[in-house]
C-alpha positions, -999 to +999 in steps of 0.1 A: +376-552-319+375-587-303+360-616-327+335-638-316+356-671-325+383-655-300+357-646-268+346-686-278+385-697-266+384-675-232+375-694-200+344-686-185+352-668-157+372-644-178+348-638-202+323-623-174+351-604-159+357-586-197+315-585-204+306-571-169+315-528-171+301-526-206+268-541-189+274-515-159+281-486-182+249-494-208+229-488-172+242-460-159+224-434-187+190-450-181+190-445-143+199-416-144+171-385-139+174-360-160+175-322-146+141-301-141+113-327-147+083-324-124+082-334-095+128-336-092+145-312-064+152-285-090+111-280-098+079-282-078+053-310-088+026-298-118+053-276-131+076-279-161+111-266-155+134-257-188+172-246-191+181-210-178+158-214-149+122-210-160+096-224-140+064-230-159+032-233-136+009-213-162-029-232-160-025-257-135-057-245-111-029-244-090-045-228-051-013-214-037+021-204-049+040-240-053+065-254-028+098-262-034+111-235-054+146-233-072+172-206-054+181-206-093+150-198-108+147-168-130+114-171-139+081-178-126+053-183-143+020-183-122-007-168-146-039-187-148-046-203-118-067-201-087-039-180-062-061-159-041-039-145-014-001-143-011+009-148+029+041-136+038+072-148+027+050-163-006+080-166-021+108-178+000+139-194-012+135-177-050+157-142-039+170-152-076+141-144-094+135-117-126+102-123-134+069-133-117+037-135-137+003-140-114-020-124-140-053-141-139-055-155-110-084-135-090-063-123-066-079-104-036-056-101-009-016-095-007+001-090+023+026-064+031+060-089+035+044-111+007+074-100-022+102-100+006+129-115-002+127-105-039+157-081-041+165-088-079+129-087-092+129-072-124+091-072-140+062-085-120+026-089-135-002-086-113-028-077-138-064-090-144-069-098-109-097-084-079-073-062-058-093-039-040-065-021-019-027-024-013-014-027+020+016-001+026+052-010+021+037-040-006+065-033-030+090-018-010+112-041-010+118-049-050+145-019-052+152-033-087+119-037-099+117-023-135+080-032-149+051-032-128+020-042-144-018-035-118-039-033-152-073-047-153-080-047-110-104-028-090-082-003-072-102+032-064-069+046-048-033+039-047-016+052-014+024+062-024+031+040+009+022+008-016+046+016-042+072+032-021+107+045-037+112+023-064+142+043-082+146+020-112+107+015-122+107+029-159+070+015-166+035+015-145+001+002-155-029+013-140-053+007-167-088+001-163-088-001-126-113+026-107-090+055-104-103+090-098-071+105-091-037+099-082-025+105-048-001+131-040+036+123-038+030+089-054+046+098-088+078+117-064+088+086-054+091+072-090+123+090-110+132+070-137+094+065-145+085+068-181+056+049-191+023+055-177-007+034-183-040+050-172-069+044-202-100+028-184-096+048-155-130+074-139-107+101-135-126+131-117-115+168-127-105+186-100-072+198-077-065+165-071-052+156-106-029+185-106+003+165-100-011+142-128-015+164-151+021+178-143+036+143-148+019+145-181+031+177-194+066+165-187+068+133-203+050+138-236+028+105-250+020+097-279-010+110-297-036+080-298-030+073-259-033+109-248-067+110-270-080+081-242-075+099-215-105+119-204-117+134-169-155+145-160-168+175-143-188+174-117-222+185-134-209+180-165-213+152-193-187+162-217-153+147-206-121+169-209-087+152-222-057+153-193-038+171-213-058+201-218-052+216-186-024+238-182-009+243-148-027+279-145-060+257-142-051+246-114-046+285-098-073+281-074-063+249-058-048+253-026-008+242-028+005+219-004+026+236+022+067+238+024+085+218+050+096+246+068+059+257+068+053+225+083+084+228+106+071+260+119+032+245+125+044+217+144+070+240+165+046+267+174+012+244+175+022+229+208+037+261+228+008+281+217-017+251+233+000+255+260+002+296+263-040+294+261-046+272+284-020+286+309-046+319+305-078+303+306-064+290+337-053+319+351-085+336+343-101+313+361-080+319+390-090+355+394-122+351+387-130+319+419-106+346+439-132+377+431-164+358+438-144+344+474-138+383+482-172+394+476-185+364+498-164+378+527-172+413+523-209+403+526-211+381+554-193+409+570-218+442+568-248+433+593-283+436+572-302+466+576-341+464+589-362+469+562-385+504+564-422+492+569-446+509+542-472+535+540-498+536+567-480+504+587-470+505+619-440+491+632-440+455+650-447+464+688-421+448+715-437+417+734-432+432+766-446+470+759-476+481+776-496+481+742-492+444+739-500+436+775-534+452+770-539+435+738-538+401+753 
């Protein structure tokens, strides 16, 4: 370590030459910006950014989903704030996301491309919101999507066209929403599914819960959640648990018909339209071809005098002798 009596002996100019870097290098840490703050190209202003790529914008009364978003981030937390509507392509330039919360955010309206562009998406939370209605092929496009929470919304029906396939969704909550029954195919398109949310929900008895209750048969739950899960009657006030009906309840519900059944309607529906109305016209044919006929034949046999009646005598000629005297 240099002395001060020996940096007293050096020449001026030589002094500053030695003192200048350690002035340079005490500056360099303070202007530099550390990675992630607010407002810095790896995280959108009124969001806090932490290591291993979560992006905190929980509370911030934010309006829309924020600008500027990571291609690294893993996380995005959006619960809390004033998001309405998600236009398409809300979420562009995040295909590196796992997991997007938008829970309370009174959230009315998503469009059908909103999630594109999420192909890794493992869990998204879009509970405690005011969706109404899902437009088809919503969540088609999160292939990986594992954990989809609609709790706590006011859906009356959920088309299969919304969810889609989604072959690796294990869990699904519906919960109190305004469900009356689930449509059909919608749980077909779901085969790793094994969690089932559905307490809060009007369910109506009837055929339409039959693949419901099938579902539930099949993937036992356990006993305090299948105790919450009633249906009403129509008529009736006391509700029936989900679980009480067997399949052979359902006997006089009509099934849904086979695809060859279907094959064979749509085959035959159109060449038997056309084998009826090639007879109606037909009969119509011979019948404007029997009415021309009889007109013919009539205007053909000359009409016959008519007979003149009891105790009248037939019209005299104008130029008999009878009629001569008469005038």
């Amino acid at each position: 370590m240099l002395s001060p009596s020996f940096l007293s002996r050096l020449p001026l100019p030589l002094l500053l030459l030695l003192l200048s870097p350690w002035s340079v290098w005490a500056q360099e840490p303070a202007a530099a910006t550390p990675t992630g703050t607010p407002g810095s190209r790896d995280c959108p202003e009124a969001c806090a950014c932490a290591p291993g790529g979560q992006v905190n914008c929980s509370g911030r009364a934010l309006p829309a989903v924020p600008e500027g978003l990571s291609p690294r981030a893993r996380a995005l937390l959006l619960d809390r704030n004033r998001v309405r509507a998600l236009p398409p392509g809300a979420f562009a330039g995040a295909g590196a996301l796992l997991r997007l919360d938008l829970r309370e955010n009174g959230l009315r309206w998503v469009h059908a491309r909103a999630f594109w562009g999420l192909g890794a998406l493992r869990q998204l939370d879009l509970s405690a919101n005011q969706l109404e209605a899902l437009a088809p092929g919503t969540f088609a496009s999160l292939r990986a999507l594992c954990n989809l929470s609609l709790a706590g919304n006011r859906l009356a029906r959920l088309e299969p066209a919304a969810l889609g396939a989604l072959p690796l969704l294990r869990a699904l909550s519906l919960q109190d929403n305004e469900l009356s029954a689930l449509a059909p195919g919608l749980l077909v398109g779901l085969p790793a599914l094994n969690v089932l949310r559905l307490r809060g929900n009007p369910w109506a008895c009837g055929c339409a819960l039959r693949p419901l209750c099938a579902w539930l048969r099949g993937h036992p739950r356990p006993a305090p959640e299948a105790e919450t899960l009633f249906c009403l009657s129509p008529g009736r006030q006391t509700p029936s648990p989900l679980t009480a009906f067997p399949d052979a309840a359902f006997s006089h519900c009509m099934r849904p018909l086979a695809p060859r059944d279907l094959v064979v309607i749509y085959a035959l529906g159109p060449a038997l339209f056309l084998v009826s109305l090639a007879t109606c016209l037909a009969l119509g044919s011979v019948l404007t071809a029997c009415r021309a006929r009889r007109q013919r034949a009539a205007a053909r046999c000359p009409r016959r005098p008519q007979n003149p009646g009891p105790g009248r005598a037939p019209p005299a000629d104008s130029g008999s002798p009878a009629a001569t005297a008469r005038i």
